[in-house]
N, C-alpha and C positions, 0 to 999 in steps of 0.2 A: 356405410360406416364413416364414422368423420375421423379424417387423418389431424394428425399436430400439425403444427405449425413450419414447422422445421421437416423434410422429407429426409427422414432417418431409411434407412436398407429395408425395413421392415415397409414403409411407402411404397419404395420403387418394386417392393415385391408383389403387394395388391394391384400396381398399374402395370406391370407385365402380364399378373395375371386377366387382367380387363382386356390388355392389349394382344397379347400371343394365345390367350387359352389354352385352346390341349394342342397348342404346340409341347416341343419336348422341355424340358427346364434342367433334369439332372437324368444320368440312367446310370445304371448298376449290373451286375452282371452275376447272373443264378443262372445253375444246371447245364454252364454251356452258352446261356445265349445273355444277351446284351436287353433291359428291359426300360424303357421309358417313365417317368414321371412329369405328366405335363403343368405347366405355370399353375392352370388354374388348380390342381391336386397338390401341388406345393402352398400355396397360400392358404386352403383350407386346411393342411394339416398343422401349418403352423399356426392358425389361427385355434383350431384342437388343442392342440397340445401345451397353446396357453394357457385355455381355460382349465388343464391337468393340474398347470403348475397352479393357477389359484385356487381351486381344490385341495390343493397340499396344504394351502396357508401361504402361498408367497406375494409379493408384491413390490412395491417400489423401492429399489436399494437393498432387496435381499439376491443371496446368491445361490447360481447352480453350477456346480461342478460337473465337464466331461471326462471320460475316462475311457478312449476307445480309440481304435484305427478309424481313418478316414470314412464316413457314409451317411446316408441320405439323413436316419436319426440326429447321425452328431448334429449338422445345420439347422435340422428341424429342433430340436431343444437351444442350440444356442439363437437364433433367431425369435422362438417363443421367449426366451428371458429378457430379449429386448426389446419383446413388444407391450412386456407389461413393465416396464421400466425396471425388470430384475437386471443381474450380472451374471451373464456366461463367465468361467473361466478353465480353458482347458487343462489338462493335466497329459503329463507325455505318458505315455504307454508304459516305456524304458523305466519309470522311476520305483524307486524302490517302496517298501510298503511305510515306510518313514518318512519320507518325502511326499508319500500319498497323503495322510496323515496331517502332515507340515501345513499344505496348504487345504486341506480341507478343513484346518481348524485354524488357520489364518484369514482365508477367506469368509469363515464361518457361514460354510455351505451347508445348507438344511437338507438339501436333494442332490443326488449324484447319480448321472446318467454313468452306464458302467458297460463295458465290451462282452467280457469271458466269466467262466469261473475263476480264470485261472488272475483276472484282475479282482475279483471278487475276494480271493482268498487273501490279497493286501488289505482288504477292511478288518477281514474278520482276524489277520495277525494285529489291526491295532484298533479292534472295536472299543476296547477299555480306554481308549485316549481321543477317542473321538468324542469332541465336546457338544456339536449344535447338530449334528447329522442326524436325520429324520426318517428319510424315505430314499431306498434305492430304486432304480427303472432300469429292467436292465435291454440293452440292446436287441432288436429281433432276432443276429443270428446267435445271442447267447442259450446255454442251457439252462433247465430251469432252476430257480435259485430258492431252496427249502427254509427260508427264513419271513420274518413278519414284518419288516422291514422292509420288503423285498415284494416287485411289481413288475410282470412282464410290461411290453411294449405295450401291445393290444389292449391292456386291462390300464396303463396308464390313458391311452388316447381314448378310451371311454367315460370314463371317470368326471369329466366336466361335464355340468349341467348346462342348459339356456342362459339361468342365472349368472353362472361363470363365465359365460362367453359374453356376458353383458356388461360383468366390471370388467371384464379382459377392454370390451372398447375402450373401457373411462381412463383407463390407464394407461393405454395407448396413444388418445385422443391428448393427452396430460403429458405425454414425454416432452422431451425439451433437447435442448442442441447440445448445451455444455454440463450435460448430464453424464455419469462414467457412464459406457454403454458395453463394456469390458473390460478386465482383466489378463492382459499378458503376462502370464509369470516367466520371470525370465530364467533362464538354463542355467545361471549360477555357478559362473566360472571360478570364481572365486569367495563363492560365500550363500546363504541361502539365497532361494528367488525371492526377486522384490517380485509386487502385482503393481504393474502398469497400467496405469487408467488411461482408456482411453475414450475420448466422447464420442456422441451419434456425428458431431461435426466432424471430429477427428479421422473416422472409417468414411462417411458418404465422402467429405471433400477428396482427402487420398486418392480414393478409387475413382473418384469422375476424375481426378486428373490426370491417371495413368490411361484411364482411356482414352482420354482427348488427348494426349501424347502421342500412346501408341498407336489410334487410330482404330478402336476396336469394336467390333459390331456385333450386331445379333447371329452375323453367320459364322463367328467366330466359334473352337469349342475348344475347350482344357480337360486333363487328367489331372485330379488330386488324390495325391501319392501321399506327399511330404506330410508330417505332424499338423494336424491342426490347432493344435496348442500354442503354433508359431505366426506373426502375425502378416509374415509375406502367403504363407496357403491360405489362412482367411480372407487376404484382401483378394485371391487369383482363384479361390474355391467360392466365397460366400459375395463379398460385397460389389466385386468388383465384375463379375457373373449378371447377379441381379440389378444391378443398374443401367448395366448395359443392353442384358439380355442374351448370353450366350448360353449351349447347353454345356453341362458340366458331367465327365465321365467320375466315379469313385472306381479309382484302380482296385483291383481283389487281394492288392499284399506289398510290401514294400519290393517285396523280390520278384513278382508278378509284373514289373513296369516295364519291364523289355517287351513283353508278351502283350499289356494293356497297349501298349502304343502302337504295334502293330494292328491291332482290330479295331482301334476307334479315331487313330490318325490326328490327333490335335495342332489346330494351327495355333494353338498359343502355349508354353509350356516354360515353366519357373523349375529352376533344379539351383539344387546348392552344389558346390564346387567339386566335392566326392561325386555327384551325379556323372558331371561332364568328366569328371576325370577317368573313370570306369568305360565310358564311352570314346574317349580319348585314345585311351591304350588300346582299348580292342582294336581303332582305324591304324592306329601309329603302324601298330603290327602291321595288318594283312596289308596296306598298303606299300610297307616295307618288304615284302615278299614276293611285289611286284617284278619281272626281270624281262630282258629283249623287250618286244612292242608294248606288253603291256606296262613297263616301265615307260616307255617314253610316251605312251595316253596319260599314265599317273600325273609326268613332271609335268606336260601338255593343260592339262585339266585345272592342276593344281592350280601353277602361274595365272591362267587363264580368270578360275576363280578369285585368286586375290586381288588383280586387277578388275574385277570386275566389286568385288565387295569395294576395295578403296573407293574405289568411283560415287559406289552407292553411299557410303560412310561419310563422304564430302559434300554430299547433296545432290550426286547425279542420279541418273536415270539408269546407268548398267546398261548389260546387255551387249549386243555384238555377236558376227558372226562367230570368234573364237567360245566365247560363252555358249552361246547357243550350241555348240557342236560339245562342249566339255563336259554340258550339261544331257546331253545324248551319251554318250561316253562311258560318265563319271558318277555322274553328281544324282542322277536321277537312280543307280543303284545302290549308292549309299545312305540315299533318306528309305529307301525301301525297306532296308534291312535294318533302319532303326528306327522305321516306324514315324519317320519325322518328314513324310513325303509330302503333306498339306502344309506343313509348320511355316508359318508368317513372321515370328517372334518367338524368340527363344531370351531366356531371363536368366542371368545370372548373381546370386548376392547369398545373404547370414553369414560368409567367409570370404578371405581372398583367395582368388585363382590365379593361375600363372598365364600370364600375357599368350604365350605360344599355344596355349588351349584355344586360346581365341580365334588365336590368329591362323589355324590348322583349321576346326571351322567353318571359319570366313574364306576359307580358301575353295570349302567343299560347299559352296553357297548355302550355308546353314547358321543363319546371323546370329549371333548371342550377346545380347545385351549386358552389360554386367552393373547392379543398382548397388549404391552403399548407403546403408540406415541402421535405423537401429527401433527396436520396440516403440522407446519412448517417442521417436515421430514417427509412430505409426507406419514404419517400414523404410520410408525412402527418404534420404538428403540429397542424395544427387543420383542422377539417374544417365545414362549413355543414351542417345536416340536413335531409330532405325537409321536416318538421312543426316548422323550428326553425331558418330561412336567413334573414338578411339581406342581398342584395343590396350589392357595395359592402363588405363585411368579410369576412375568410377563416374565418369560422365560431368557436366553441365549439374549446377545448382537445381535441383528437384522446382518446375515451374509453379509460381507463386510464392515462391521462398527465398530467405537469405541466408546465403550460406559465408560466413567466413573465418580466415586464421587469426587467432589469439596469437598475441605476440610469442609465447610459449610454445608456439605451433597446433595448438588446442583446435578443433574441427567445430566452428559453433551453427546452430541450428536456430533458427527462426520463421516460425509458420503457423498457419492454420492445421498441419498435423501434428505439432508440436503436444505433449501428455500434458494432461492432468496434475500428474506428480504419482506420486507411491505412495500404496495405500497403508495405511498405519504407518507411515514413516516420515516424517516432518522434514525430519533431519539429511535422510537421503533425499529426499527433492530438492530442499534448500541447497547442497553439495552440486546439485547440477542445472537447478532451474533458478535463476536471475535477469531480471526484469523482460522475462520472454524467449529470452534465449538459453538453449538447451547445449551443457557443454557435455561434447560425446565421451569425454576421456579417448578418445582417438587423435595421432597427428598425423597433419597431411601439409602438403601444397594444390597450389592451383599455377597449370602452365599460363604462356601468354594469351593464349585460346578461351581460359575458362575453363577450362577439364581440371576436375581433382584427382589426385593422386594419394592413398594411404600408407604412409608409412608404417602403421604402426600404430599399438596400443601406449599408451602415457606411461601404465602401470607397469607394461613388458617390455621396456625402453631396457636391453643391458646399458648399464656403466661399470666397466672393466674398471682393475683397480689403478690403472693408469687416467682414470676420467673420460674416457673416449665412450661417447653415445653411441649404443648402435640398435636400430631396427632390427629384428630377427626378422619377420614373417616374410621379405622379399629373398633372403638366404635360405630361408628355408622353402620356400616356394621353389626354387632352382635346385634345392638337393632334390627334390619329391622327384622332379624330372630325369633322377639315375632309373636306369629302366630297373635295376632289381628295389630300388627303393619302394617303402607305402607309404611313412608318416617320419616324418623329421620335425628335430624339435632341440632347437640351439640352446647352447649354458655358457655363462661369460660372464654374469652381472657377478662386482667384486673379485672378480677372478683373472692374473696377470694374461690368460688368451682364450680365445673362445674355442667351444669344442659343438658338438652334435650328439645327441642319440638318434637312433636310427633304426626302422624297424624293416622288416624283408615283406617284398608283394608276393606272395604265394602263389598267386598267377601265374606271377614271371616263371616263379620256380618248377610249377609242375611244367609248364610248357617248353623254356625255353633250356630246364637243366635235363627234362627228366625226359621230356618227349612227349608229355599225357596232352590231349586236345580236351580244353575246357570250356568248350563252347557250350555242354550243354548241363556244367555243372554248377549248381550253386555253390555263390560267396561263402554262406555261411559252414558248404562241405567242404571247400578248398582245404581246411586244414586237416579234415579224416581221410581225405582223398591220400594227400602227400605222406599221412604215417600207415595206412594200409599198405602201401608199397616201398614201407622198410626204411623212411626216411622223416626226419623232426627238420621245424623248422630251426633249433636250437645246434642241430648239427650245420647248415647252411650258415647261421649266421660264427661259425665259428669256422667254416670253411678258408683256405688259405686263397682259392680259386676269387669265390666271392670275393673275400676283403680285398682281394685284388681290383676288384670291377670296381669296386663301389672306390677305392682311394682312385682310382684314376677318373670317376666321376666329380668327387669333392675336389683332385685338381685344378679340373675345370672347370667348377664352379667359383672356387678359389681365386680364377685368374682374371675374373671379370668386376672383384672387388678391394680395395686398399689391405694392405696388409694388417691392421689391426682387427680389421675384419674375416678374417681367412679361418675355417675348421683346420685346428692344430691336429687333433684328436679326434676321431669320434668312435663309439660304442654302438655295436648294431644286437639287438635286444633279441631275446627270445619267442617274441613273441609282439601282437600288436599291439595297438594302445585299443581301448573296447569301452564302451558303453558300461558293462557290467561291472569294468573297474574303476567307473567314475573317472574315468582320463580323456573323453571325448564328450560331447554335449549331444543332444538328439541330433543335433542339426551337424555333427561332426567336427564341431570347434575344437582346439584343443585346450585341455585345463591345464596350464602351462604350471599354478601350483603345485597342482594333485603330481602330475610328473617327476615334477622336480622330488618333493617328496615322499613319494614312492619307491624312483629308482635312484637315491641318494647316495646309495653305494658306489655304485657305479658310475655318478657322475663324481665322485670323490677319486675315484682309481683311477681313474683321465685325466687327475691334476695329483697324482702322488706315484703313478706308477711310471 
């Protein structure tokens, strides 16, 4: 087969396969056991599954839409769309059947690879406004789909001829570098998703550089968990896998990932901030409960661990007898129990974290990188290094890139990962792309080191009605850290002092108010658990006990920043912020609009009552 010119993902996937063959390339997990797909059955299925798509009628510049949780399908169709010069573009699971809709007819996707029924049934609420949509395929574990439109797996990967697999070459052989090779649509914090183009340059270069960074190998292996719709699990699921050559686990559920990582053990693992943080509080805890000897191995270990990460963070080697024994001790039972016991590199970014996540950790020799980007470059502007992380800054300028501050404090971006622009949007590109450089709408600094620092969003800059600027997202990163707290989210802009809403961690509540041990309960039962035994969160959050904890939290958080700065007030809500109510993004961001105007009463009563 003759490759282009340019060695696009879909390249380094036919030379893995030459080179590993039935080595493993991805596994998945049915009946209980863990099941292998090796390179060279990877490569033919995507080469299949191309000749599907030109079968349907697709080809250069046309689009296919995914619709589904994380698996070996999803890669195999976004991988075939770019090997015939089509556009993948994923769609989040979370979205509503209008937003399904939205970009299935902005994208003007002809084919839509599809999960469930129960994603199925967002077509068929908005089949009358679906303009270009052609042909469904639905995923293997879905049921089956009594429509004409509609094509199991099996029945699509049969469907190409010889003939199809012969223009699938031509089109292949015909790609080209600065071609879209995707759309990211973004989570639309404030308005619909834009679709981010991004080219074959934009994915291969990215991902060969995060692996000559982080030093990553064919023995290397990942869990993808997170949305594939988002373009950091594509580059640590799809491109960045296949170039390098690692195998690739699809975890069985987003609540399944404590359980996936204990059985398949990944030494490389990307989580966004809500990840580490759920991991965070579990250790804060049981470590905290430590007492006599076992406390003094805890502080023993701990210490031991931080000096041994700083060391490594500055460019040393670690190590030492005290290491060595903490890690005997310590360190070697707590990657057990979270399944992080091979882990090499651990990734953190799509959100800010709080430094002390880090740095707790680093302390339990469990390094977390933390990266800050954004779609439109392809994931990363600056990136932290194993041998070269400060905790608390988003790393070093992404290498090959120019990263710097607009006099405005603007975050600007210049690179070979740099987009395309937005698709059907002239106007939104031109707002952020000028003469190469990409401006993030983010402000930061940079220390005397080179490490950047995020302040904060441009858009979500309060200015009190006194003129005073203030960053939310570092005060609110410090409230989250009230143990009964989950989600904080500051109000202040045009307003004589700033206040908080606040939401209650259910966790906390059953455990630490009620006594229930929730180790083997699902997140998403936390909150039937807590009213089967006669108790609301809405009672807690109006509790005299509570609002006690939590104001002597906000004091002390209070006391680490200028007084214009300070929560005068704040409101702890009924309930969380959710997905469902469009006040979180897939990826857990928060819609700081949809908030505001949602709970507008209540942020009115904090400045009236």
């Amino acid at each position: 087969m003759k490759h282009p010119p340019f060695e696009n993902t879909v390249t380094h996937l036919f030379k893995q396969a030459e080179e590993q063959g039935s080595s493993a390339a991805v596994a998945y997990k049915q009946d209980g056991a863990w099941h292998d797909i090796s390179w060279e059955q990877y490569a033919s299925d995507v080469h299949t599954a191309a000749a599907g798509l030109v079968k349907l009628g697709l080809g250069k510049g046309d689009t296919v839409c995914i619709l589904g949780f994380n698996c070996y399908e999803w890669v195999v169709m976004d991988l075939a769309a770019i090997m015939i010069g089509a556009i993948p573009a994923g769609i989040y699971t979370t979205s509503s059947p209008e937003e399904v809709a939205y970009i299935l007819n902005h994208s003007e996707a002809r084919v839509l690879l599809l999960e469930s029924t129960e994603q199925w049934n967002k077509i068929i609420a908005q089949q009358a406004n679906l303009e270009h949509l052609k042909d469904v395929v639905s995923m293997i574990r879905c049921e089956d789909i009594a429509d004409e439109m509609a094509m199991d797996w099996a029945t699509f990967m049969g469907i190409g001829s010889d003939n199809d697999k012969a223009a699938v070459e031509k089109l292949y052989a015909a790609s080209a570098e600065h071609e879209a090779a995707t759309f990211i649509y973004t989570s639309g914090t404030t308005g619909p998703p834009k679709a981010v183009m991004l080219s074959n340059k934009n994915l291969v270069w990215t991902a060969s550089q995060a692996a000559d960074m982080i030093k990553l190998d064919a023995t290397d292996s990942s869990l993808s968990y997170l949305p594939l719709s988002h373009i950091a699990e594509q580059m640590f699921t799809i491109h960045a896998p296949i170039i390098v050559g690692w195998k690739v686990y699809f975890a069985t559920g987003i609540l399944d990932v404590l359980e996936n990582l204990k059985e398949v053990k990944p030494t490389v693992l990307f989580g966004v901030p809500r990840i580490w943080e759920k991991f965070y509080t579990g250790l804060k805890e049981k470590l905290g409960e430590a007492s006599g000897l076992k406390e003094k191995i805890v502080n023993f270990s701990l210490k031991a661990g931080s000096e041994n990460s700083a060391d490594i963070f500055s460019g040393g080697d670690g190590g030492g007898w005290k290491y060595r024994l903490a890690n005997k001790l310590l360190f070697g039972k707590v990657k057990d129990a979270l399944g992080l016991s091979n882990l090499r590199v651990g990734v953190t970014g799509a959100a800010p974290i709080n430094a002390e996540i880090l740095k707790l950790f680093a302390s339990l020799d469990i390094p977390i990188l933390e990266v800050y980007g954004q779609s439109e470059g392809s994931g990363p502007t600056s990136f932290n290094r194993p041998r070269n992380n400060k905790p608390g800054s988003v790393g070093p300028a992404y290498p090959g890139t120019e990263v710097k501050i607009a006099d405005d404090g603007e975050i600007m971006l210049k690179g070979p990962n740099v987009f395309l622009g937005y698709y059907k949007d002239q106007e939104g590109t031109d707002a952020c792309l000028e003469d190469g450089w990409l401006y993030s709408g983010d402000v930061g600094k940079f220390d005397e080191d080179g490490f950047l620092y995020v302040t904060g969003r441009k858009k979500e800059i309060l200015v009190t009605s006194g003129g005073k600027n203030i960053a939310p997202i570092p005060i609110e990163e410090d409230l989250k850290q009230i143990p009964a707290v989950a989600q904080a989210v500051m109000v202040g802009d045009n307003r004589n002092f700033c206040t908080a809403l606040l939401t209650l961690d259910v966790g906390y509540l059953l455990k630490d108010k009620m006594g229930v041990d929730i180790t083997d309960i699902s997140p998403l039962e936390l909150v039937n658990v807590l009213e089967s035994k006669g108790k609301t969160v809405q009672g807690f959050a109006e509790s005299a006990e509570i609002l006690s904890e939590i104001q002597a939290g906000v004091d002390k958080v209070n006391s680490k920043y200028a007084q214009v700065e300070n929560i005068r007030k704040f409101a702890v809500l009924p309930r969380d912020f959710t997905m469902a109510d469009d006040e979180v993004t897939p990826t857990f961001k928060i819609k700081r609009s949809k908030i505001y105007a949602k709970w507008a009463d209540t942020i009115d009563s904090l400045y009236t009552g």
